[in-house]
C-alpha positions as CSV (number, residue, x, y, z in Angstrom):
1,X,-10.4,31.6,-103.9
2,X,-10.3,33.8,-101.3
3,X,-10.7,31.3,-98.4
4,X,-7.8,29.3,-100.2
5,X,-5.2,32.6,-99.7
6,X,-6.4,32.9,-96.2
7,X,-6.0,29.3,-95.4
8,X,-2.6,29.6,-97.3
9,X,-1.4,32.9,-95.2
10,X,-2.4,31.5,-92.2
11,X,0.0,28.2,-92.8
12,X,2.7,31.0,-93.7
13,X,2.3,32.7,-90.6
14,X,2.4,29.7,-88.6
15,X,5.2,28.4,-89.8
16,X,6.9,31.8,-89.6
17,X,6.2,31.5,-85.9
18,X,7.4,28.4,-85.1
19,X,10.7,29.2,-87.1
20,X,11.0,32.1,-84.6
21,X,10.4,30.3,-81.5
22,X,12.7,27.3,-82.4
23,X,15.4,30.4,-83.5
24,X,15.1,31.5,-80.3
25,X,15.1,28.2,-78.4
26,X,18.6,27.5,-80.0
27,X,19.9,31.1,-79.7
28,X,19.1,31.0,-75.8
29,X,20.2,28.0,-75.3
30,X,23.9,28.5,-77.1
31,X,24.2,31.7,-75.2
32,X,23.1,29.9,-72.0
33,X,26.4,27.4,-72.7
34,X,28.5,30.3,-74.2
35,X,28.3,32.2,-70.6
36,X,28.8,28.7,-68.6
37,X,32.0,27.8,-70.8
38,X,33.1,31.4,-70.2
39,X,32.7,31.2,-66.4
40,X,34.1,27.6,-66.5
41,X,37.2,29.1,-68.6
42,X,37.4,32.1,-66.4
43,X,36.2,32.0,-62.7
44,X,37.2,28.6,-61.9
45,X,40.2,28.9,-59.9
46,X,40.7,25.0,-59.6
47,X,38.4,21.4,-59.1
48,X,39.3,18.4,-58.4
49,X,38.3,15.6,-61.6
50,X,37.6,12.8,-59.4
51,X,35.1,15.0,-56.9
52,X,32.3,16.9,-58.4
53,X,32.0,18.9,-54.9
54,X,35.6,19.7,-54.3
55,X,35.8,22.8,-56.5
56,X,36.7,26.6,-55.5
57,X,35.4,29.5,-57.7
58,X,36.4,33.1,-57.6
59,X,33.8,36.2,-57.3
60,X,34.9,39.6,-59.6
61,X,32.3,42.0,-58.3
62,X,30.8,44.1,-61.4
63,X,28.8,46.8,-59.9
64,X,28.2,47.6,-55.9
65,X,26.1,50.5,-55.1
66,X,26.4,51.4,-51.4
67,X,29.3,49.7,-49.4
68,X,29.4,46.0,-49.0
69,X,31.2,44.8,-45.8
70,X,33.5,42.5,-46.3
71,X,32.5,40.7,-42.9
72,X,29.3,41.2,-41.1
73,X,28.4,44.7,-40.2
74,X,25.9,46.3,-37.8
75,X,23.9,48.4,-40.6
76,X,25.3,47.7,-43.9
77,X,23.2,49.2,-47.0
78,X,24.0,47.9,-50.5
79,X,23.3,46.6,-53.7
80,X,25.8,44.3,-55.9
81,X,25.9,42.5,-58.7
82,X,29.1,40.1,-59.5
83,X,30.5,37.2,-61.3
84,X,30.9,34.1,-58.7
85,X,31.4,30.8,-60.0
86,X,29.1,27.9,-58.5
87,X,28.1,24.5,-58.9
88,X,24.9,23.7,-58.4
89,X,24.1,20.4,-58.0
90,X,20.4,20.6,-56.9
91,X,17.4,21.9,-58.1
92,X,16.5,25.8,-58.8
93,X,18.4,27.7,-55.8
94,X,20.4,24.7,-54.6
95,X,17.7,22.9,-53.2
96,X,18.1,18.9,-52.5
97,X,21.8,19.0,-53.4
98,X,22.9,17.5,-50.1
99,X,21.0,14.2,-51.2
100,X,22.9,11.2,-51.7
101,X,24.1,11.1,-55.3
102,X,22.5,7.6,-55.6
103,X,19.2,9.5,-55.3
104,X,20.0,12.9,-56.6
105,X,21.2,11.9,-59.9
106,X,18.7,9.3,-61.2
107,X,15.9,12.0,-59.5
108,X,17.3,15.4,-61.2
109,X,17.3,13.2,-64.6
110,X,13.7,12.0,-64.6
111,X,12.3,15.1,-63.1
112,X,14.3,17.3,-65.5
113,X,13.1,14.9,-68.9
114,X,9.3,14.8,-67.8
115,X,9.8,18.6,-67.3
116,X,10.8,19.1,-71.2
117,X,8.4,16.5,-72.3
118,X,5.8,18.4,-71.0
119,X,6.6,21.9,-71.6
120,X,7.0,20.2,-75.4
121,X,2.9,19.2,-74.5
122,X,1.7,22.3,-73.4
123,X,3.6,24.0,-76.6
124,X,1.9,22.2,-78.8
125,X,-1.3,22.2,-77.3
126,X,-0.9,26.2,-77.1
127,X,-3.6,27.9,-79.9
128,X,-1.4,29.9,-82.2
129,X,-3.0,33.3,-81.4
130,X,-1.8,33.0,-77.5
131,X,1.6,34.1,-78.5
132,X,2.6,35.6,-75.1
133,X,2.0,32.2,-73.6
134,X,3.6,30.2,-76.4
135,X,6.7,32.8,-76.3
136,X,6.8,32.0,-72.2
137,X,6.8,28.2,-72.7
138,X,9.4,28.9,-75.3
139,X,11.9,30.5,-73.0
140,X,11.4,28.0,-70.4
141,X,11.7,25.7,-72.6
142,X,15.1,26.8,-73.4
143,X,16.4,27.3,-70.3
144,X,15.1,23.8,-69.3
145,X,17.2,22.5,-72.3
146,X,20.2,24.5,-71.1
147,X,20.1,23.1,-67.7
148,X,19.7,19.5,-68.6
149,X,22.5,19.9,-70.8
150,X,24.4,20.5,-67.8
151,X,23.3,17.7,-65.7
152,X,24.0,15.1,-68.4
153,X,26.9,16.3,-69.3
154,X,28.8,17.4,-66.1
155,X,26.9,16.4,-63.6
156,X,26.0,19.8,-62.1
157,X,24.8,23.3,-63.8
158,X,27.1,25.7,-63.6
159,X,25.6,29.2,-61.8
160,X,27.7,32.1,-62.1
161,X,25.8,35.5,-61.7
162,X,25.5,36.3,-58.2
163,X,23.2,39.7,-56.3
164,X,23.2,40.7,-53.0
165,X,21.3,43.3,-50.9
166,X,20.8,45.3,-47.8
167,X,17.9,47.3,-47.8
168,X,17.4,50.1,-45.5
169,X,13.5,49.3,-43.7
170,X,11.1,51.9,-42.5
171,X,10.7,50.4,-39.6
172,X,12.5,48.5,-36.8
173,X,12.9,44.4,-37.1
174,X,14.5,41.9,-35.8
175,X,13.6,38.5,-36.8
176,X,15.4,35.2,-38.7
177,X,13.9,32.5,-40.4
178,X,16.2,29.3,-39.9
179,X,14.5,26.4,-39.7
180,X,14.6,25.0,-43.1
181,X,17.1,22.0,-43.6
182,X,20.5,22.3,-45.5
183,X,19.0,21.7,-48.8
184,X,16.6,24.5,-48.4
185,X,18.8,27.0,-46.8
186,X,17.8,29.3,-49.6
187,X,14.3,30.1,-47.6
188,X,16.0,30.9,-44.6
189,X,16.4,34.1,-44.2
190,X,17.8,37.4,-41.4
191,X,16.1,40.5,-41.2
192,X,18.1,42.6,-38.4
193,X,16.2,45.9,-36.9
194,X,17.3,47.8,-39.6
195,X,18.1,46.3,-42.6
196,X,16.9,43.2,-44.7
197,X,19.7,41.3,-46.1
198,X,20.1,38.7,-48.1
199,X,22.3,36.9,-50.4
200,X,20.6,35.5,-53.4
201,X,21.2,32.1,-54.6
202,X,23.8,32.5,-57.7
203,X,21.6,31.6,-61.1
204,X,22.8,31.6,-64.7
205,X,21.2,32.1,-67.9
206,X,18.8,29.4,-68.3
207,X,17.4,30.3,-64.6
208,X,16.4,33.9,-65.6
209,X,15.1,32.7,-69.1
210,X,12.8,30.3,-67.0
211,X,11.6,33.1,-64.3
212,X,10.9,35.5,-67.3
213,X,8.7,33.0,-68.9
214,X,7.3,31.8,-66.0
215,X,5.9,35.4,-65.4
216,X,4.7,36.0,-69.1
217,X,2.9,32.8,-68.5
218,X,0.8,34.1,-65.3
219,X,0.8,37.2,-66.5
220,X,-1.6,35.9,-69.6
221,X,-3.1,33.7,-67.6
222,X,-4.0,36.6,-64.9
223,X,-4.8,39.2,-67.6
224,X,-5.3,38.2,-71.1
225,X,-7.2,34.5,-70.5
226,X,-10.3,36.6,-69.7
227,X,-10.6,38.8,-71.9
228,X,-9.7,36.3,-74.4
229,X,-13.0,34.7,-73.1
């Protein structure tokens, strides 16, 4: 009898938890589309319906701590968060977007469908009781979904939250890393002897769903897989 209410509690529980994680797969993934239409609505100053690339977006800084130049400065030292409306047409940070949309498109869709399918794999595979893992997978998961949506439907993923930063250093540099081709221009990067700088690539909602849960992920993986053991 006993055993039978365990068994029965246990099924309970399960399906309690994947009634959570599918709530919050849907919940991040509305929000994700909620913030794009907003930024579409709002921060698009005007695009042309013919050419996905001709577009111009404005930026509404939010919060700046420090002073950032308006052009280039000597020894600038800041920190700012803003709206800025982008179209990303690439991977994560922009990356392969200059290739030819006869490859890009057919490419983005397959990689981006054998990504869900196998996040859906490694879900499902997941043992119940590793519910920091299963609650990463979930929020990449929905930020996958939230992205693909994008693709299919527009052709691009809209990125919209933008940070920036000059960093006072300790020490004295002077160094620039600027051989990566166009499509990974996000990995170059200019250090002068004072300050690092750096302007990172715009994301949206989905992208910081995915980093989180790629963190929880290596974080049990790191931490809680041995002592699991």
């Amino acid at each position: 009898m006993m055993a039978k209410k365990t068994k029965s509690r246990h099924a309970l529980c399960s399906k309690l938890i994947l009634f959570a994680l599918a709530s919050m797969v849907l919940g991040s993934v509305f929000l994700d589309q909620l913030t794009k239409s907003l930024a579409e609505q709002h921060l698009k100053v005007w695009s042309d319906p013919d050419n996905l690339r001709a577009y111009q977006g404005k930026r509404v800084r939010l919060l700046t701590i420090g002073t950032e130049p308006e052009f280039e400065s000597k020894d600038p030292r800041y920190l700012s968060f803003s709206f800025n409306y982008v179209r990303n047409q690439g991977a994560a940070w922009g990356a392969f977007s200059d290739l030819d949309d006869n490859i890009r498109i057919p490419f983005f869709y397959i990689v981006t469908l054998l990504a869900v399918c196998l996040i859906l794999f490694y879900l499902k595979t997941t043992p119940p009781n590793h519910l920091l893992a299963r609650f990463g997978l979930t929020l990449i998961l929905s930020g996958a979904i939230g992205n693909v949506y994008d693709r299919f439907l527009l052709g691009y993923v809209i990125d919209f939250l933008d940070v920036r930063w000059a960093i006072p250093l300790p020490f004295h540099l002077n160094f620039s890393i600027n051989f990566f081709p166009s499509f990974l221009d996000f990995l170059n990067i200019k250090v002068n002897t004072a300050t690092w700088q750096y302007d990172f690539p715009n994301f949206n909602w989905a992208d910081s769903m995915i980093t989180v849960g790629v963190s929880l992920l290596f974080y049990d993986i790191l931490f809680l897989e041995n002592k699991r053991k």
